[in-house]
DRENBA-385228 format. One record per atom (N, C-alpha, C, O, CB): residue number from 1; atom name; x negated, y, z. Coordinates in nm, 4 decimals, decimal comma. Each point is the difference from the previous one (the first is absolute). Last residue first. Glycine has a CB too. Layout:
<pts>
     k    a          x          y          z
   NUM   CA          X          Y          Z
...
</pts>
This chain:
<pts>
     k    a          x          y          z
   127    N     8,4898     5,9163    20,0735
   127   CA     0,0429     0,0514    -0,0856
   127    C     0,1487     0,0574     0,0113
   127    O     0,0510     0,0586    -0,0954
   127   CB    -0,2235    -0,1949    -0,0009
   126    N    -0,3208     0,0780     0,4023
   126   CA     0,1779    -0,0859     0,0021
   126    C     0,0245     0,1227    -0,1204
   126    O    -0,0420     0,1157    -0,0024
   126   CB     0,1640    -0,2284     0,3287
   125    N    -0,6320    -0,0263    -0,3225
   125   CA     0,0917     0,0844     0,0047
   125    C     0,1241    -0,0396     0,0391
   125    O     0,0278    -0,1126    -0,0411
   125   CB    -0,1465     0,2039    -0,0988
   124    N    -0,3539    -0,3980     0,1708
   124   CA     0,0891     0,1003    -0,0898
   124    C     0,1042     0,0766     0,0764
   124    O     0,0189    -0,0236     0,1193
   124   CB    -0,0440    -0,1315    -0,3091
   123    N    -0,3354    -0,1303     0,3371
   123   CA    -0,0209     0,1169    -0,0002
   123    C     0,1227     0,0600    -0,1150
   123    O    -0,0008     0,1136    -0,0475
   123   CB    -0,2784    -0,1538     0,1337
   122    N     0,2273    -0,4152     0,0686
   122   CA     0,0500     0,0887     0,1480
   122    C    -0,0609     0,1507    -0,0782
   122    O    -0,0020     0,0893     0,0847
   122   CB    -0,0460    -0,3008     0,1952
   121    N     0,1495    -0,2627    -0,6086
   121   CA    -0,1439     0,1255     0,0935
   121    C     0,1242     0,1143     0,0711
   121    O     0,1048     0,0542    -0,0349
   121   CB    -0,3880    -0,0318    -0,2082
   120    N     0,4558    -0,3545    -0,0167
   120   CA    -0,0694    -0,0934     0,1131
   120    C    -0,0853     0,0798     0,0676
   120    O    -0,0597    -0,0192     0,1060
   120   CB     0,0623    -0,1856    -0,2245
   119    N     0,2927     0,2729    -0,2509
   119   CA     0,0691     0,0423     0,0924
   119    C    -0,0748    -0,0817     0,1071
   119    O     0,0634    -0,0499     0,0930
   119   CB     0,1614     0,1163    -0,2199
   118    N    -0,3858    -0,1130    -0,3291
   118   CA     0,0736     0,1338     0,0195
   118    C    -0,0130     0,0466     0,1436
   118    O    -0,0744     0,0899     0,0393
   118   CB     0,2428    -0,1486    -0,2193
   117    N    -0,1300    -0,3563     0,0144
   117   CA    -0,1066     0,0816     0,0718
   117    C    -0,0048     0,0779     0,0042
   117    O    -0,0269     0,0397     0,1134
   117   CB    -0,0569    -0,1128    -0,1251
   116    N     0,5483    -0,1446    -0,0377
   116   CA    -0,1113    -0,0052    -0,0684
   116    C    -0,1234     0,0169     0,0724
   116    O     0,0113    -0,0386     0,1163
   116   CB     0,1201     0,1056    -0,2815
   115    N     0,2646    -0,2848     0,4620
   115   CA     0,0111     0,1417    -0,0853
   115    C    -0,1043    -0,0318    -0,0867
   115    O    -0,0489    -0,1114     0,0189
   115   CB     0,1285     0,2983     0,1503
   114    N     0,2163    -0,5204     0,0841
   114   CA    -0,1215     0,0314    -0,0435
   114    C    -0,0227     0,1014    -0,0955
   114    O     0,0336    -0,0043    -0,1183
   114   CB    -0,0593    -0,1959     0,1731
   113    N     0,4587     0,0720     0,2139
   113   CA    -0,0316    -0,0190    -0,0944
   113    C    -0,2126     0,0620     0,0250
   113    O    -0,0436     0,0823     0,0804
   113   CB     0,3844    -0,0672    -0,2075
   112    N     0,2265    -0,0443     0,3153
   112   CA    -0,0972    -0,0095     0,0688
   112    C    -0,1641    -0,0595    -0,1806
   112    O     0,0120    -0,1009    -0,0695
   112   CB     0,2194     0,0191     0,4112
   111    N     0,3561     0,2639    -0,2028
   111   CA    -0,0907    -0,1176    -0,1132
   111    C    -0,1264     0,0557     0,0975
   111    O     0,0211     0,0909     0,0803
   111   CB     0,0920    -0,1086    -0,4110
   110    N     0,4500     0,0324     0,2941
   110   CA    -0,0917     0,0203     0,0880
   110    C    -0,1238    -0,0357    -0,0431
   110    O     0,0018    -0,1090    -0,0570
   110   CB     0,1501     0,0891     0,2070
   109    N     0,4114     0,0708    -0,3271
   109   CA    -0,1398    -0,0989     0,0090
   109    C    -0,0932     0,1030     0,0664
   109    O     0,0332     0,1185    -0,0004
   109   CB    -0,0127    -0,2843    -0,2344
   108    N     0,5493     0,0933     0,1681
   108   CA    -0,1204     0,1162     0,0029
   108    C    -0,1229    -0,0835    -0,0091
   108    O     0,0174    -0,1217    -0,0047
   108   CB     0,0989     0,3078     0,1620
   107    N     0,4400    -0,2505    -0,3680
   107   CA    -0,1539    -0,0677     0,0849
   107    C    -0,1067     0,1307     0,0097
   107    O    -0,0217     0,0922    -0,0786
   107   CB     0,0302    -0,3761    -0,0474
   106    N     0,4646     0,3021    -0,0248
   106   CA     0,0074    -0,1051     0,0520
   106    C    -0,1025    -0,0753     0,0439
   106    O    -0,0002    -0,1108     0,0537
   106   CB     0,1582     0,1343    -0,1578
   105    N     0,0341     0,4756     0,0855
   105   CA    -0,0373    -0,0721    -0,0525
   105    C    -0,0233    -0,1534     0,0406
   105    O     0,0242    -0,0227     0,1185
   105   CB    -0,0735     0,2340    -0,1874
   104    N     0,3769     0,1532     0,1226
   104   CA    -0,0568    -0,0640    -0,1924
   104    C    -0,1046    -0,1000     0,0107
   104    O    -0,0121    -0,0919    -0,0811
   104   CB     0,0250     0,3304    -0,0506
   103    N     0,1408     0,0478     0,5225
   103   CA     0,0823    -0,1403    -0,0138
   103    C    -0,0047    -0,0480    -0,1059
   103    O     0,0577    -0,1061    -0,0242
   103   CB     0,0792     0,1514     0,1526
   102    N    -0,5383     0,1939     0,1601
   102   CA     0,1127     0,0785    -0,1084
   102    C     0,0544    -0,1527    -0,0567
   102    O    -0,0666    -0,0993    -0,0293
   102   CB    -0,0755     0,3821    -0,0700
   101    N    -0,1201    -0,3129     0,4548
   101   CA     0,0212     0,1240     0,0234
   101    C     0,0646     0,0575    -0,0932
   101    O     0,0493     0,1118     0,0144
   101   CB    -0,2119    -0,1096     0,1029
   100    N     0,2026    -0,5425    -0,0083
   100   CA    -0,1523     0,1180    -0,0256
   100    C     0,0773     0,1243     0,0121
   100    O     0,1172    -0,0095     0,0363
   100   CB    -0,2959    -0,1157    -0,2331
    99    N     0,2681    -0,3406     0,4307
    99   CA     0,0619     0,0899    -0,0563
    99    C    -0,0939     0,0903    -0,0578
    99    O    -0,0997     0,0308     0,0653
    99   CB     0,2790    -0,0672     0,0737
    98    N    -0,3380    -0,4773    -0,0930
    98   CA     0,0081     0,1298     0,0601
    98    C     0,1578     0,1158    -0,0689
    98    O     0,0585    -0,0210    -0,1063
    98   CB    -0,3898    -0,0250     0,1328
    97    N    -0,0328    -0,5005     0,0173
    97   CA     0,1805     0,0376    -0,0278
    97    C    -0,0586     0,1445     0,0934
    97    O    -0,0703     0,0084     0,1007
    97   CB     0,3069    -0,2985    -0,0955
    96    N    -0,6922     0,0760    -0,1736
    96   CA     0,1284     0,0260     0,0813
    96    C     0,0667     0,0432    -0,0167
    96    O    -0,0180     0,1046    -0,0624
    96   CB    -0,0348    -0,1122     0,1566
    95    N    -0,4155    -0,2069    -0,2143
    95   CA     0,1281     0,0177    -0,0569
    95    C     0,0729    -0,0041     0,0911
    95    O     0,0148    -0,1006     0,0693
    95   CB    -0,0463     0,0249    -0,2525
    94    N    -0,4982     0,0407     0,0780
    94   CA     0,0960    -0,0179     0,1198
    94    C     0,1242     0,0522    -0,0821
    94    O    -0,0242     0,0578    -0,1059
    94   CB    -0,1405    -0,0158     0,3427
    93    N    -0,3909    -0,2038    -0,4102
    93   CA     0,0841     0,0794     0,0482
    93    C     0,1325    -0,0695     0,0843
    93    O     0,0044    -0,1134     0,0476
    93   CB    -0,1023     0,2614    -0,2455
    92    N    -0,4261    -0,1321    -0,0617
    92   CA     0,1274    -0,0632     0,1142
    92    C     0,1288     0,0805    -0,0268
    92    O     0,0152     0,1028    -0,0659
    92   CB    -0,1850    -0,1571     0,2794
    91    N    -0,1054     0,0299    -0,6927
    91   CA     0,0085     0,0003     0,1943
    91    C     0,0875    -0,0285     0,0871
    91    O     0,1144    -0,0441    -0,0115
    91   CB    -0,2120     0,1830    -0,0140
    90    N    -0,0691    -0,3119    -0,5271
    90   CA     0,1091     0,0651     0,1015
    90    C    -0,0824     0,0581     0,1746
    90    O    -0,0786    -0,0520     0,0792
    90   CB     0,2994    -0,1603    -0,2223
    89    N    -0,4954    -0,0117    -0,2755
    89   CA     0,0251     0,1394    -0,0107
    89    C     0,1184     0,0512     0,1870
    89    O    -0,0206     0,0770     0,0938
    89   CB     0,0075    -0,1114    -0,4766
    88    N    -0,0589    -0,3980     0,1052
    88   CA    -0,0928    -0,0091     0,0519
    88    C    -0,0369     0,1529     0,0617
    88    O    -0,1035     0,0040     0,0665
    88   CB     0,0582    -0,2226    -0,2166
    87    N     0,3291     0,1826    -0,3237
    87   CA    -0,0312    -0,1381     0,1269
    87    C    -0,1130     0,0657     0,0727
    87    O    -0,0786     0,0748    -0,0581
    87   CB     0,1278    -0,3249    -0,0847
    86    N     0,1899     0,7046    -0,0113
    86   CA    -0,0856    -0,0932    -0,0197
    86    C    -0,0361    -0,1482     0,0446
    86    O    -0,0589    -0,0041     0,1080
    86   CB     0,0245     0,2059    -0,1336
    85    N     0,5048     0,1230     0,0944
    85   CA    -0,1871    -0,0034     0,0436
    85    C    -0,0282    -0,0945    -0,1102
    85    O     0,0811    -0,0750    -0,0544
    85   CB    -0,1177     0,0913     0,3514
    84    N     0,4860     0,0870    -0,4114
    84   CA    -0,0728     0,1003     0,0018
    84    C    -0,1686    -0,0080     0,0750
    84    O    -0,0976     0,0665    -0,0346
    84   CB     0,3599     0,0327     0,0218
    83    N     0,0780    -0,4496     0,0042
    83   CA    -0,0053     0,0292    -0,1514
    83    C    -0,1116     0,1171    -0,0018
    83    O    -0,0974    -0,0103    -0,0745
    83   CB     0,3694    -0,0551     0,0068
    82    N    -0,1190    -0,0876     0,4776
    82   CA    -0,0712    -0,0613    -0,0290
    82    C    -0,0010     0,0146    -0,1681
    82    O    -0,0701    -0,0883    -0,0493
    82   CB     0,0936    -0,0386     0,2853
    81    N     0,2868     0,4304    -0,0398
    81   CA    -0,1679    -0,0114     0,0534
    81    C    -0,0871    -0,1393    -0,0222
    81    O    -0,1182     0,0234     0,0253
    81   CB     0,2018     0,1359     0,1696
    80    N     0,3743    -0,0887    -0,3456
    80   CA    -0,0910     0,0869    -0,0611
    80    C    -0,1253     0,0053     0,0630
    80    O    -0,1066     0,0151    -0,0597
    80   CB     0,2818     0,1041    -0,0114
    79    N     0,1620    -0,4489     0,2391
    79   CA    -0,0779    -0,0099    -0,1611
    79    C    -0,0866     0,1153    -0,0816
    79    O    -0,0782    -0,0162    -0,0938
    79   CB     0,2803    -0,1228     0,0708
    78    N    -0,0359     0,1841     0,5220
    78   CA    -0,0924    -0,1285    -0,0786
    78    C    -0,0491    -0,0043    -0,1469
    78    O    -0,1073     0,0081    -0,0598
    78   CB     0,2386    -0,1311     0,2071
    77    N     0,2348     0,3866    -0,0309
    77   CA    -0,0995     0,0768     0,0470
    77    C    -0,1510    -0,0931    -0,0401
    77    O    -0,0903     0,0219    -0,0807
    77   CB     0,2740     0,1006     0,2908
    76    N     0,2541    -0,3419    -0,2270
    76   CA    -0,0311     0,0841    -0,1186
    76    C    -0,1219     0,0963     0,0090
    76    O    -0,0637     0,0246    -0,1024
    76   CB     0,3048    -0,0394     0,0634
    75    N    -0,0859    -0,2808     0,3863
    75   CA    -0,0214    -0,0385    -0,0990
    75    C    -0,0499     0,1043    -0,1454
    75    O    -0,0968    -0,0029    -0,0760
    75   CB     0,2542    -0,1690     0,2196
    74    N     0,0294     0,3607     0,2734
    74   CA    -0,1647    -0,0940     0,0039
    74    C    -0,0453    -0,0632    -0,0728
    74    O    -0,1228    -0,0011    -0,0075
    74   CB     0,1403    -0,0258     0,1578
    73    N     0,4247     0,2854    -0,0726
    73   CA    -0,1157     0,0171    -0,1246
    73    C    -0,0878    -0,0301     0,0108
    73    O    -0,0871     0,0388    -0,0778
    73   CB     0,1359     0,0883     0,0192
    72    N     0,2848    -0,1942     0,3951
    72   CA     0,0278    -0,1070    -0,0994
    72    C    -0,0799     0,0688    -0,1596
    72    O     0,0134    -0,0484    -0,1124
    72   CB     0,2650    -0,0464     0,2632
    71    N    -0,3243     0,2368     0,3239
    71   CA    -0,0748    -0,0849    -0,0558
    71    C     0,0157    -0,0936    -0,1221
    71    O    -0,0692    -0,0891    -0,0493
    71   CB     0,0326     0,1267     0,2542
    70    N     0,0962     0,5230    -0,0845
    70   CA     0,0617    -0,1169    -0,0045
    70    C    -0,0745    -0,1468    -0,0096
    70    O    -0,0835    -0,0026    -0,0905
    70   CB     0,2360     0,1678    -0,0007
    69    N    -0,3347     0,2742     0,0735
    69   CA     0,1468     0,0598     0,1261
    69    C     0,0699    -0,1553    -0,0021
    69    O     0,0737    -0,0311     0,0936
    69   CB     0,0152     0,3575    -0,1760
    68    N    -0,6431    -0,2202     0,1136
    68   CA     0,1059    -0,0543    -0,1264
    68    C     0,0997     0,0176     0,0659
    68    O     0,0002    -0,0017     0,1231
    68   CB    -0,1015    -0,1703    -0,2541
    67    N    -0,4452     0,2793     0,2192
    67   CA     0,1211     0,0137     0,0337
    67    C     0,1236    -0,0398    -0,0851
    67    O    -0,0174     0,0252    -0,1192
    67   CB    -0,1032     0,1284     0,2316
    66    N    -0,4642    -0,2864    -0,0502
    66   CA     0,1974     0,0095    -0,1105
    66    C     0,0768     0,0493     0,0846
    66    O     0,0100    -0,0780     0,0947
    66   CB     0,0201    -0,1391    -0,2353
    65    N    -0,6343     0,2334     0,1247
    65   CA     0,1387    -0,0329     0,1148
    65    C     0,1569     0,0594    -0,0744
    65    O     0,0443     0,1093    -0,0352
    65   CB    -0,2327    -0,0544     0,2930
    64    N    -0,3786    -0,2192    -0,3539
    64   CA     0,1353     0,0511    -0,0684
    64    C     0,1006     0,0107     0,1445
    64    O     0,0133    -0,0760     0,0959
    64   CB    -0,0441    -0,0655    -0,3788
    63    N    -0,5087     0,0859     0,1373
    63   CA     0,0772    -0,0317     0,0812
    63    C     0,1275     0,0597    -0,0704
    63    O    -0,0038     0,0712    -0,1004
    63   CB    -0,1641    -0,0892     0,3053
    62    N    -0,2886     0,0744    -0,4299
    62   CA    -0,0090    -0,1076     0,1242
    62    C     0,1295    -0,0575     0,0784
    62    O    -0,0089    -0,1116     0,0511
    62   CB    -0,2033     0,2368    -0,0172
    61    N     0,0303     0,0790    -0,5631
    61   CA     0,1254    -0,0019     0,0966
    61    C    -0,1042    -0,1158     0,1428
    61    O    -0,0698    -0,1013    -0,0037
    61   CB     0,3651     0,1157    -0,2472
    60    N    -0,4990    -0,0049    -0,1707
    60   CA    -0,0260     0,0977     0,0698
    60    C     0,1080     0,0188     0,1516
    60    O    -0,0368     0,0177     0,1161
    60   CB    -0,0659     0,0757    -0,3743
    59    N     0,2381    -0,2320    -0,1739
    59   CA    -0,0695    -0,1111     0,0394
    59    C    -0,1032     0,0297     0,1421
    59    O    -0,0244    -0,0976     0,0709
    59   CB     0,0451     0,0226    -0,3463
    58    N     0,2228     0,4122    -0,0505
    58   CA     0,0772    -0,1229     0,1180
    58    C    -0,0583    -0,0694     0,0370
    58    O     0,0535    -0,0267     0,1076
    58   CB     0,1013     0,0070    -0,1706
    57    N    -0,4548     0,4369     0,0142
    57   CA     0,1293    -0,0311    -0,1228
    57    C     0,0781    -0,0627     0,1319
    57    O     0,0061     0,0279     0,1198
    57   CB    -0,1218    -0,1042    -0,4260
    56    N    -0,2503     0,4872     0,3189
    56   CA     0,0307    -0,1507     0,0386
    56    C     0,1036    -0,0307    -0,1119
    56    O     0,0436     0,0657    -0,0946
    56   CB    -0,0806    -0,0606     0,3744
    55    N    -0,1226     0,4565    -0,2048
    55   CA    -0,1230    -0,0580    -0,0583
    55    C     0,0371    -0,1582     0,0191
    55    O    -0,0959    -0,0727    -0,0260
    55   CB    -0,0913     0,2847     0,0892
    54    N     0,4843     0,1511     0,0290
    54   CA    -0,0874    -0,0157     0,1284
    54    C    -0,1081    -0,1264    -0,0785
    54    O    -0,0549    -0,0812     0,0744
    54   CB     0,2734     0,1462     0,1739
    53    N     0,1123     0,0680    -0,5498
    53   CA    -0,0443     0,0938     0,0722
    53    C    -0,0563     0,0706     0,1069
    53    O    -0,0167     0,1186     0,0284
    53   CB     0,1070    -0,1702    -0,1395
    52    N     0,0728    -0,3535    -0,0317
    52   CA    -0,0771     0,0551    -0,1284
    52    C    -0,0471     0,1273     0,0432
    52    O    -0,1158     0,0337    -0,0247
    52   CB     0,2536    -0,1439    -0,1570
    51    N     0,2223    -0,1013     0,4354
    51   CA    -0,1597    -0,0528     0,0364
    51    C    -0,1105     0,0533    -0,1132
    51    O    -0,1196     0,0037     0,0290
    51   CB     0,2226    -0,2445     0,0826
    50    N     0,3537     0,3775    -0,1660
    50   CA    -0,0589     0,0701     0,1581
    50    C    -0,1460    -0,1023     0,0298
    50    O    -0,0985     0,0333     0,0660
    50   CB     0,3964     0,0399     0,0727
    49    N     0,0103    -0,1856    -0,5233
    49   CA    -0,1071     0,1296    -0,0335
    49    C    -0,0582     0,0692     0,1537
    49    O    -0,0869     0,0858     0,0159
    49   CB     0,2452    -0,0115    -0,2709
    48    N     0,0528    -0,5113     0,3113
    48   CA    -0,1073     0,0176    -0,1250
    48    C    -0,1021     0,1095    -0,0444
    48    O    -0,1211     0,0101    -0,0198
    48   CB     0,2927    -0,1220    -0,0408
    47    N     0,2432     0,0519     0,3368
    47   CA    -0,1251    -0,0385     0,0600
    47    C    -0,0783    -0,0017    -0,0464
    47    O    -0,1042     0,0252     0,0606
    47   CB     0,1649    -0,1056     0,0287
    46    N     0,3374     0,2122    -0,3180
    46   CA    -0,0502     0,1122     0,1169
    46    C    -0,0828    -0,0568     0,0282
    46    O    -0,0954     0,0712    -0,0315
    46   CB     0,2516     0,0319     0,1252
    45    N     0,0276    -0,4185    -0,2862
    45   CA    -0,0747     0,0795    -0,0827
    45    C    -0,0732     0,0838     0,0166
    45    O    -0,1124     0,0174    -0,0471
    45   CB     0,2308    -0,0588    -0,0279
    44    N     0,1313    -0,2416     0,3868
    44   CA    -0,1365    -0,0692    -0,0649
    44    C    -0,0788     0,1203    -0,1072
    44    O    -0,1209     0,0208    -0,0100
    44   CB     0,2535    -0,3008     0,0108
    43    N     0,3380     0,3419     0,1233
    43   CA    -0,0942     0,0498     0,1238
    43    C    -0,1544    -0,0743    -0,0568
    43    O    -0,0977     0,0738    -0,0126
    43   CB     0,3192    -0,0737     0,2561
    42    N     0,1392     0,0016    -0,4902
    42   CA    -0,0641     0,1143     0,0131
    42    C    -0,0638     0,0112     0,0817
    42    O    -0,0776     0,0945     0,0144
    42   CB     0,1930    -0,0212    -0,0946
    41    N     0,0652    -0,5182     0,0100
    41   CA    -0,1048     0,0462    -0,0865
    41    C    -0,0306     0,1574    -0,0014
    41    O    -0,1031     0,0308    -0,0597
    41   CB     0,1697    -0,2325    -0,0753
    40    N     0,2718     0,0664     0,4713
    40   CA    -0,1946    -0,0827     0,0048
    40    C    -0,0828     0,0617    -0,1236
    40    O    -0,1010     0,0699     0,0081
    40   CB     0,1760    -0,3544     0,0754
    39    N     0,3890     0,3615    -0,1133
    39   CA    -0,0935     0,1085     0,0715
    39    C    -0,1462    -0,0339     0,0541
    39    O    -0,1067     0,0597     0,0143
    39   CB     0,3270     0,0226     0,0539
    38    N     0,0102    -0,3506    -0,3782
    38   CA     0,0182     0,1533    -0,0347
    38    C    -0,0622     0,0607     0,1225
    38    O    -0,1028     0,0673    -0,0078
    38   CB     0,3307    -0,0742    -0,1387
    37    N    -0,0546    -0,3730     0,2210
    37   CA    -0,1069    -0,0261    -0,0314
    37    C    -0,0645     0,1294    -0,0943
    37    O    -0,1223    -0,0023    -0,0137
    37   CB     0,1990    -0,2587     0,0508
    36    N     0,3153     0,2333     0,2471
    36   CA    -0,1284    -0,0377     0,0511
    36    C    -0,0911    -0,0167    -0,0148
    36    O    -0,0918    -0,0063     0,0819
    36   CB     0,1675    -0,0276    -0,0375
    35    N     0,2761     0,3648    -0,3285
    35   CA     0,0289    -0,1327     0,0793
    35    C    -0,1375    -0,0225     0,0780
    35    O    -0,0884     0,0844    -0,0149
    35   CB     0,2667    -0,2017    -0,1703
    34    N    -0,0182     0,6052     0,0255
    34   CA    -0,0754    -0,1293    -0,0426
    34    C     0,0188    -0,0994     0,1316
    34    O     0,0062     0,0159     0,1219
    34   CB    -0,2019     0,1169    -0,2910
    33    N     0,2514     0,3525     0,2146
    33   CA     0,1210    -0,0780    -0,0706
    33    C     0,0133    -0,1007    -0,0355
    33    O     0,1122    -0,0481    -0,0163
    33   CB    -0,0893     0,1785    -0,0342
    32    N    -0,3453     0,1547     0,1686
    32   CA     0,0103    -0,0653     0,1250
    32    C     0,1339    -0,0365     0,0026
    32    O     0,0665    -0,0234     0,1009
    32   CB    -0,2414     0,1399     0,0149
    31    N    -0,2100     0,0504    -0,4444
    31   CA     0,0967    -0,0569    -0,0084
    31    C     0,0854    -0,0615     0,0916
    31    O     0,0268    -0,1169    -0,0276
    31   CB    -0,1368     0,1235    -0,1246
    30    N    -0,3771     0,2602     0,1602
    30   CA     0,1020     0,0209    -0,1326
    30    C     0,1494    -0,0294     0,0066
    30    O     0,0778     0,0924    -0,0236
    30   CB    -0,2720    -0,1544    -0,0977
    29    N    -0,1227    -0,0628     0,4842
    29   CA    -0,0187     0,1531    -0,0140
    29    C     0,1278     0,0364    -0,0979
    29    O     0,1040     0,0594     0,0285
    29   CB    -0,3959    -0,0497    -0,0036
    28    N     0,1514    -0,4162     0,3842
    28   CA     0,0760     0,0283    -0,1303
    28    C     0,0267     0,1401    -0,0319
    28    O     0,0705     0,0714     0,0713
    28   CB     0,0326    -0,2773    -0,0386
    27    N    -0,4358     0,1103     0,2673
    27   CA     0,1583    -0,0441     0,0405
    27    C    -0,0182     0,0692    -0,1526
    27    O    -0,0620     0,0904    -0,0559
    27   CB     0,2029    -0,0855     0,3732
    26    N    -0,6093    -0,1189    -0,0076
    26   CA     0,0352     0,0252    -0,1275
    26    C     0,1851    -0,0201     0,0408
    26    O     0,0382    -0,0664     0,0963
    26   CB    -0,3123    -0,0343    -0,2629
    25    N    -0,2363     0,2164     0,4881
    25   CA     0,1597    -0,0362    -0,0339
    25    C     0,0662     0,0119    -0,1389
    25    O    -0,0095     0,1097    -0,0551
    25   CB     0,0298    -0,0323     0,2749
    24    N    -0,5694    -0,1380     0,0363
    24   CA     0,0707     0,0937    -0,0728
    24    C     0,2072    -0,0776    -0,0415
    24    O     0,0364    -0,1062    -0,0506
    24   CB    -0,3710     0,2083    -0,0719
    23    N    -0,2705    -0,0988     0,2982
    23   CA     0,1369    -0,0094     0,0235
    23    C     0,0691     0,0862    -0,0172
    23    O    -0,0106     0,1204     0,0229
    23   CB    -0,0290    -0,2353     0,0895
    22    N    -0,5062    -0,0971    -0,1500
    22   CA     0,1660     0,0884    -0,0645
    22    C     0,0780    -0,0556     0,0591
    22    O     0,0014    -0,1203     0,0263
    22   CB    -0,0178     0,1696    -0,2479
    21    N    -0,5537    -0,0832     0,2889
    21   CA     0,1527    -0,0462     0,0351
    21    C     0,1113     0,1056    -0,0219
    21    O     0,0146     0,1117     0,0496
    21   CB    -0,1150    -0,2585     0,1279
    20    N    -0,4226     0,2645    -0,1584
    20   CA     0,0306    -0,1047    -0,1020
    20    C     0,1261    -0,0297    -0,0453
    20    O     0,0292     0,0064    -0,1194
    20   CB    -0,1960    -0,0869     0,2030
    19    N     0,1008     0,3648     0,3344
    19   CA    -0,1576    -0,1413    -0,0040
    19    C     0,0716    -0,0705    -0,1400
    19    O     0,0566    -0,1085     0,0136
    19   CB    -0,1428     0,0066     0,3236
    18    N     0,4645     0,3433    -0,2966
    18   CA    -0,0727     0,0591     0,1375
    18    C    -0,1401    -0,1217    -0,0026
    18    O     0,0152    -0,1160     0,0384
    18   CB     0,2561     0,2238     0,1434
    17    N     0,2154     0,1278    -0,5094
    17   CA    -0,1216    -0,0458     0,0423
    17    C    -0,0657    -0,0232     0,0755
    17    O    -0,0153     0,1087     0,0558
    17   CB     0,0330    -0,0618    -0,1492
    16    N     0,4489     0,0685    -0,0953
    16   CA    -0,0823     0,0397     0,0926
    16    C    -0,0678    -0,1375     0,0329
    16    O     0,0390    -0,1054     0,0502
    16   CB     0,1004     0,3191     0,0333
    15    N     0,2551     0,0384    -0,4601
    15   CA    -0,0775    -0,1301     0,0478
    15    C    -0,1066     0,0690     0,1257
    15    O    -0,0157     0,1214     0,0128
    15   CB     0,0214    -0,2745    -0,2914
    14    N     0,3596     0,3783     0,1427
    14   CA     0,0176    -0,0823    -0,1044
    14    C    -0,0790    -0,1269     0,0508
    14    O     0,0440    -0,1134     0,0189
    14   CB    -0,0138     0,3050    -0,2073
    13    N     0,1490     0,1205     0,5702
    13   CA    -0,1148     0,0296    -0,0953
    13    C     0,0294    -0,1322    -0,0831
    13    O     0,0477    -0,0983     0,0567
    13   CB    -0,2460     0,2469     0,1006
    12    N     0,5188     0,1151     0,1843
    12   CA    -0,0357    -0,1089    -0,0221
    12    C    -0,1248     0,0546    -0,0787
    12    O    -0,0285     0,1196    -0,0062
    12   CB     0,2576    -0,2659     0,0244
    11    N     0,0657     0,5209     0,1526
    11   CA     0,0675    -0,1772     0,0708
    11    C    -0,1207    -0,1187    -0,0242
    11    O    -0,0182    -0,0733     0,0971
    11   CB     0,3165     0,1153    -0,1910
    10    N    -0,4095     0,3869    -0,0684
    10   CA     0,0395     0,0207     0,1159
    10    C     0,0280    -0,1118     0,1223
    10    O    -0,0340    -0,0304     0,1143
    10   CB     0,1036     0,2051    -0,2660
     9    N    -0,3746    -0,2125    -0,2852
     9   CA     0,1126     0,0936     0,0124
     9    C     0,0221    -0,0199     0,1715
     9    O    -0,0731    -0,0566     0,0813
     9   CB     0,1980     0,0296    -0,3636
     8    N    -0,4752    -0,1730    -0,0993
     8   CA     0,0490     0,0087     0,1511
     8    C     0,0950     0,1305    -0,0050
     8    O    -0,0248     0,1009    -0,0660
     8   CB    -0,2088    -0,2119     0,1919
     7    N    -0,0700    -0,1545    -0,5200
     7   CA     0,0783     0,0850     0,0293
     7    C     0,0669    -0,0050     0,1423
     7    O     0,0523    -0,1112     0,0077
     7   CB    -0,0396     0,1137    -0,2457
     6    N    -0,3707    -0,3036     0,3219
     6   CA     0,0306     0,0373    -0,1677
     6    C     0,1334     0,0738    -0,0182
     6    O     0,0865    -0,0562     0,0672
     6   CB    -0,2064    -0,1634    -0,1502
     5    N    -0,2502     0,1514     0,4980
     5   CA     0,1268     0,0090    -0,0692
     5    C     0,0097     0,0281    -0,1063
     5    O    -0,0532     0,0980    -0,0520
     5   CB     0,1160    -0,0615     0,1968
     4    N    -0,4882    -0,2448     0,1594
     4   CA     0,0432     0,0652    -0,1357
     4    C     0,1693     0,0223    -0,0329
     4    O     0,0465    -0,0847    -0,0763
     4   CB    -0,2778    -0,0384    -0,0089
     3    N    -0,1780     0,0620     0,5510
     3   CA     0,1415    -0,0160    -0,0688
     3    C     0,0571     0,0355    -0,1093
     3    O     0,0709     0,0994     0,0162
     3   CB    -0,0541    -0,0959     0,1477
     2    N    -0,5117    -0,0662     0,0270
     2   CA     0,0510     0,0474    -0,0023
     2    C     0,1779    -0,0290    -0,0587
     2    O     0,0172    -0,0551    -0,1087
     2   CB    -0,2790     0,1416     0,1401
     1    N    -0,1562    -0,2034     0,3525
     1   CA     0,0329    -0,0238    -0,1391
     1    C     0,1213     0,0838    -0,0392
     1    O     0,0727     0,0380     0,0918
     1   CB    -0,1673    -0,2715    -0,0775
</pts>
């Protein structure tokens, strides 16, 4: 079957595909000046147009994994993600205290997701 990278560069690829299944990393793009919940909501947004573009949305999401530099934004992180799935919608997921790789920011996310159809036939192209 085949492996779909979606822009791939050197270090990483935007998203990567493999039987259907996305994965893909979102960190605060625009504003990494923004409080906790500021950067959740960019990162949700980024998730948005990156699943729109693998033919899925949110609800679609299978798994999540949080990185967060602090736990005292668990609360607030909360409130945007259960504001942002759908009832009946959330995935698993996991949440862990981390240092991330640039000191702005204050959460990375990890996502695991159901691609469109598109991306279910082994005969396309890596883009």
């Amino acid at each position: 079957m085949t492996i779909h990278r979606i822009n791939p560069c050197k270090r990483w690829s935007d998203v990567t595909i493999f039987n259907g299944i996305a994965n893909f990393v979102e960190v605060p793009e625009s504003d990494t000046s923004a409080d906790i919940t500021g950067q959740v909501e960019q990162i949700f947004a980024q998730v948005e147009q990156r699943l729109a573009s693998i033919g899925s949305d949110k609800s679609r999401i299978l798994s999540t994994t949080i990185y967060i530099t602090d736990f005292a934004n668990l609360s607030a992180l909360n409130d945007v993600w259960d504001e942002w799935f759908p009832e009946g919608c959330a995935p698993s997921r996991a949440c862990v205290k981390a240092e991330l790789a640039d000191p702005e920011f204050l959460v990375e996310m990890v996502f695991t997701a159901a691609a469109g159809e598109q991306f279910s036939s082994s005969s396309l192209q890596i883009i």
